[in-house]
LUMPALO-907026 format. One record per residue (C-alpha): chain; z, x, y; residue in one letter; residue number from 0. Coordinates in pm, 1 decimal. Each point is the difference from the previous one (the first is absolute). Layout:
residues N
R chaine        Z        X        Y residu num
R      A        Z        X        Y      A NUM
...
//
This chain:
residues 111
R chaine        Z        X        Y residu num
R      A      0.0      0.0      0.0      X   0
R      A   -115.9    163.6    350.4      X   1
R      A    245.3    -14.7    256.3      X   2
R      A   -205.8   -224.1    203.6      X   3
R      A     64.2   -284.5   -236.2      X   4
R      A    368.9     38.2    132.8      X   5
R      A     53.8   -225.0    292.7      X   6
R      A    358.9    -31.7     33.2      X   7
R      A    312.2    179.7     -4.8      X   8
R      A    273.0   -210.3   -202.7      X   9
R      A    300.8     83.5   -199.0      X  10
R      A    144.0    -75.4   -312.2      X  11
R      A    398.7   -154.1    -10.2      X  12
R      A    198.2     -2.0   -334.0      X  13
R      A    314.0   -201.1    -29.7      X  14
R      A    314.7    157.7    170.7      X  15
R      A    312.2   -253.3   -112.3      X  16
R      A    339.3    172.1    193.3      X  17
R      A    298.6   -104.3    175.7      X  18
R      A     95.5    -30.0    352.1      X  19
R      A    343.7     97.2    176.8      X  20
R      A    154.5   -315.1   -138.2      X  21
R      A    -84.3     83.2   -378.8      X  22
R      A   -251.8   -305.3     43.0      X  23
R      A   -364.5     74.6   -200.9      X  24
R      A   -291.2     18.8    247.2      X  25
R      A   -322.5     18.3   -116.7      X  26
R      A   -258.6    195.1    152.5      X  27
R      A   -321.7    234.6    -76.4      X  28
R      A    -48.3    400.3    -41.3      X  29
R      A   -273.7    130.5     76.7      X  30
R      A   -212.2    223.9   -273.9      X  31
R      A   -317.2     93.5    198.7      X  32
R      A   -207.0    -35.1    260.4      X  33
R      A   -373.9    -37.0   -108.9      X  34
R      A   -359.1    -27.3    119.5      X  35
R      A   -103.8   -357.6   -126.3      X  36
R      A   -338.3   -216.4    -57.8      X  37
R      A    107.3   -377.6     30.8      X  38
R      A   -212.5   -256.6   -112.8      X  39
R      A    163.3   -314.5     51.2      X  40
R      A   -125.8   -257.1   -270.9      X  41
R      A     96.4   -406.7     34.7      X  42
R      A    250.3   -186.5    254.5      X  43
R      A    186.6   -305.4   -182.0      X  44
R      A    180.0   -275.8    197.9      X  45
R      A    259.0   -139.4   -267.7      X  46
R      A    269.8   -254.4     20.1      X  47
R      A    337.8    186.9    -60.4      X  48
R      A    306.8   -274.7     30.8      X  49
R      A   -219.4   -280.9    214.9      X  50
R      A   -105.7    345.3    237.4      X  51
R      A   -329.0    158.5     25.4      X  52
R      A     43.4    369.6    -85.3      X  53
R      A   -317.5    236.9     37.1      X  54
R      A    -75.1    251.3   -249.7      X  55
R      A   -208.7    304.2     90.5      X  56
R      A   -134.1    221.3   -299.0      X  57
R      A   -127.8    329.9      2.7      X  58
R      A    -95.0    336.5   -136.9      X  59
R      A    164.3    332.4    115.8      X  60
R      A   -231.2    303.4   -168.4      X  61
R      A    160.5    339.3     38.5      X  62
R      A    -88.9    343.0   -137.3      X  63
R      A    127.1     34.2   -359.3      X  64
R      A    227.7    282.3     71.2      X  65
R      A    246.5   -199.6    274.1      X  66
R      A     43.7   -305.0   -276.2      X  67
R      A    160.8    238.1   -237.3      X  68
R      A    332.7   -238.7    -16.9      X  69
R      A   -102.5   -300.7    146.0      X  70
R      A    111.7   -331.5   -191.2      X  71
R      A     -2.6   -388.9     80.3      X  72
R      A    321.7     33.1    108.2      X  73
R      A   -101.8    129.1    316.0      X  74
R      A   -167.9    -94.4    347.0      X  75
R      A   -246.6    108.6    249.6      X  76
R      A     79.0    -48.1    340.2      X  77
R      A   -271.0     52.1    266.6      X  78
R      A      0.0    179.2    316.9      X  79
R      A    -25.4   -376.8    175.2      X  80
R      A    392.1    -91.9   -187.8      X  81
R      A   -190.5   -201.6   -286.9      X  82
R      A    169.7     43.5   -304.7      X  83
R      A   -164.4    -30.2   -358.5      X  84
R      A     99.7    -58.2   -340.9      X  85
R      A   -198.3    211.4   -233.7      X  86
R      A    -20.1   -237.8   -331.3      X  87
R      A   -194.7    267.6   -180.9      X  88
R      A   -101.7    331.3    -30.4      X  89
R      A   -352.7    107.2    -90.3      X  90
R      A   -126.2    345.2    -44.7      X  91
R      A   -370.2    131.6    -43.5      X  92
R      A     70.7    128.8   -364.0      X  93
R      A   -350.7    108.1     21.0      X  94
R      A      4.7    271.4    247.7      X  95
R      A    344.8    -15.5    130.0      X  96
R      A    -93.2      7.8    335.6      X  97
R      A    175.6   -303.5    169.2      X  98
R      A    231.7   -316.2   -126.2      X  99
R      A    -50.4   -356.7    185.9      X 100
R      A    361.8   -147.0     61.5      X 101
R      A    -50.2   -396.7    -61.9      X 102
R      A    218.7   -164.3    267.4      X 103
R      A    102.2   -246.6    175.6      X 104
R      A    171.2   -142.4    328.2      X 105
R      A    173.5   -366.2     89.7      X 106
R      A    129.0   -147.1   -284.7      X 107
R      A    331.3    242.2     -9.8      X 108
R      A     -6.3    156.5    325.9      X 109
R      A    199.7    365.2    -94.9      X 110
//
């Protein structure tokens, strides 16, 4: 993959549970990299969620092979515009091994 075909600087979060100065858990995200991304967003679905519209964006993160070493669906992307996505899979170019698409998406559980 050229670098061209990288339009966008994001970075990837992994799950950081911890506690604050009360003892209380707080929930928040780590981040694991910062990474040259082609996004291809693919549908935009307007479902009823408890008698509410919710909006759900998909898309496709592809970065180079190398920077998903580690990656898992437990993770998010989050844009340089704030947008947070949930990566729901993980697929790699077995063939060449030179980039992985992150399947994601956006709306339906806001991170």
């Amino acid at each position: 993959m050229r670098a061209g075909q990288r339009s966008e600087l994001v970075q990837i979060q992994k799950p950081a549970d911890g506690y604050d100065d009360f003892g209380q858990p707080v929930i928040g995200w780590d981040k694991v990299i910062d990474v040259w991304a082609n996004i291809l967003h693919r549908t935009g679905l307007e479902i009823i969620r408890a008698d509410a519209p919710t909006s759900i964006v998909q898309a496709s993160f592809r970065i180079p092979f190398l920077a998903a070493d580690g990656v898992t669906a437990s993770m998010r992307v989050l844009c340089a515009d704030g947008t947070a996505y949930n990566i729901k899979g993980v697929l790699p170019d077995r063939l060449r091994r030179e980039y992985v698409d992150l399947v994601c998406e956006t709306g339906a559980r806001d991170a």
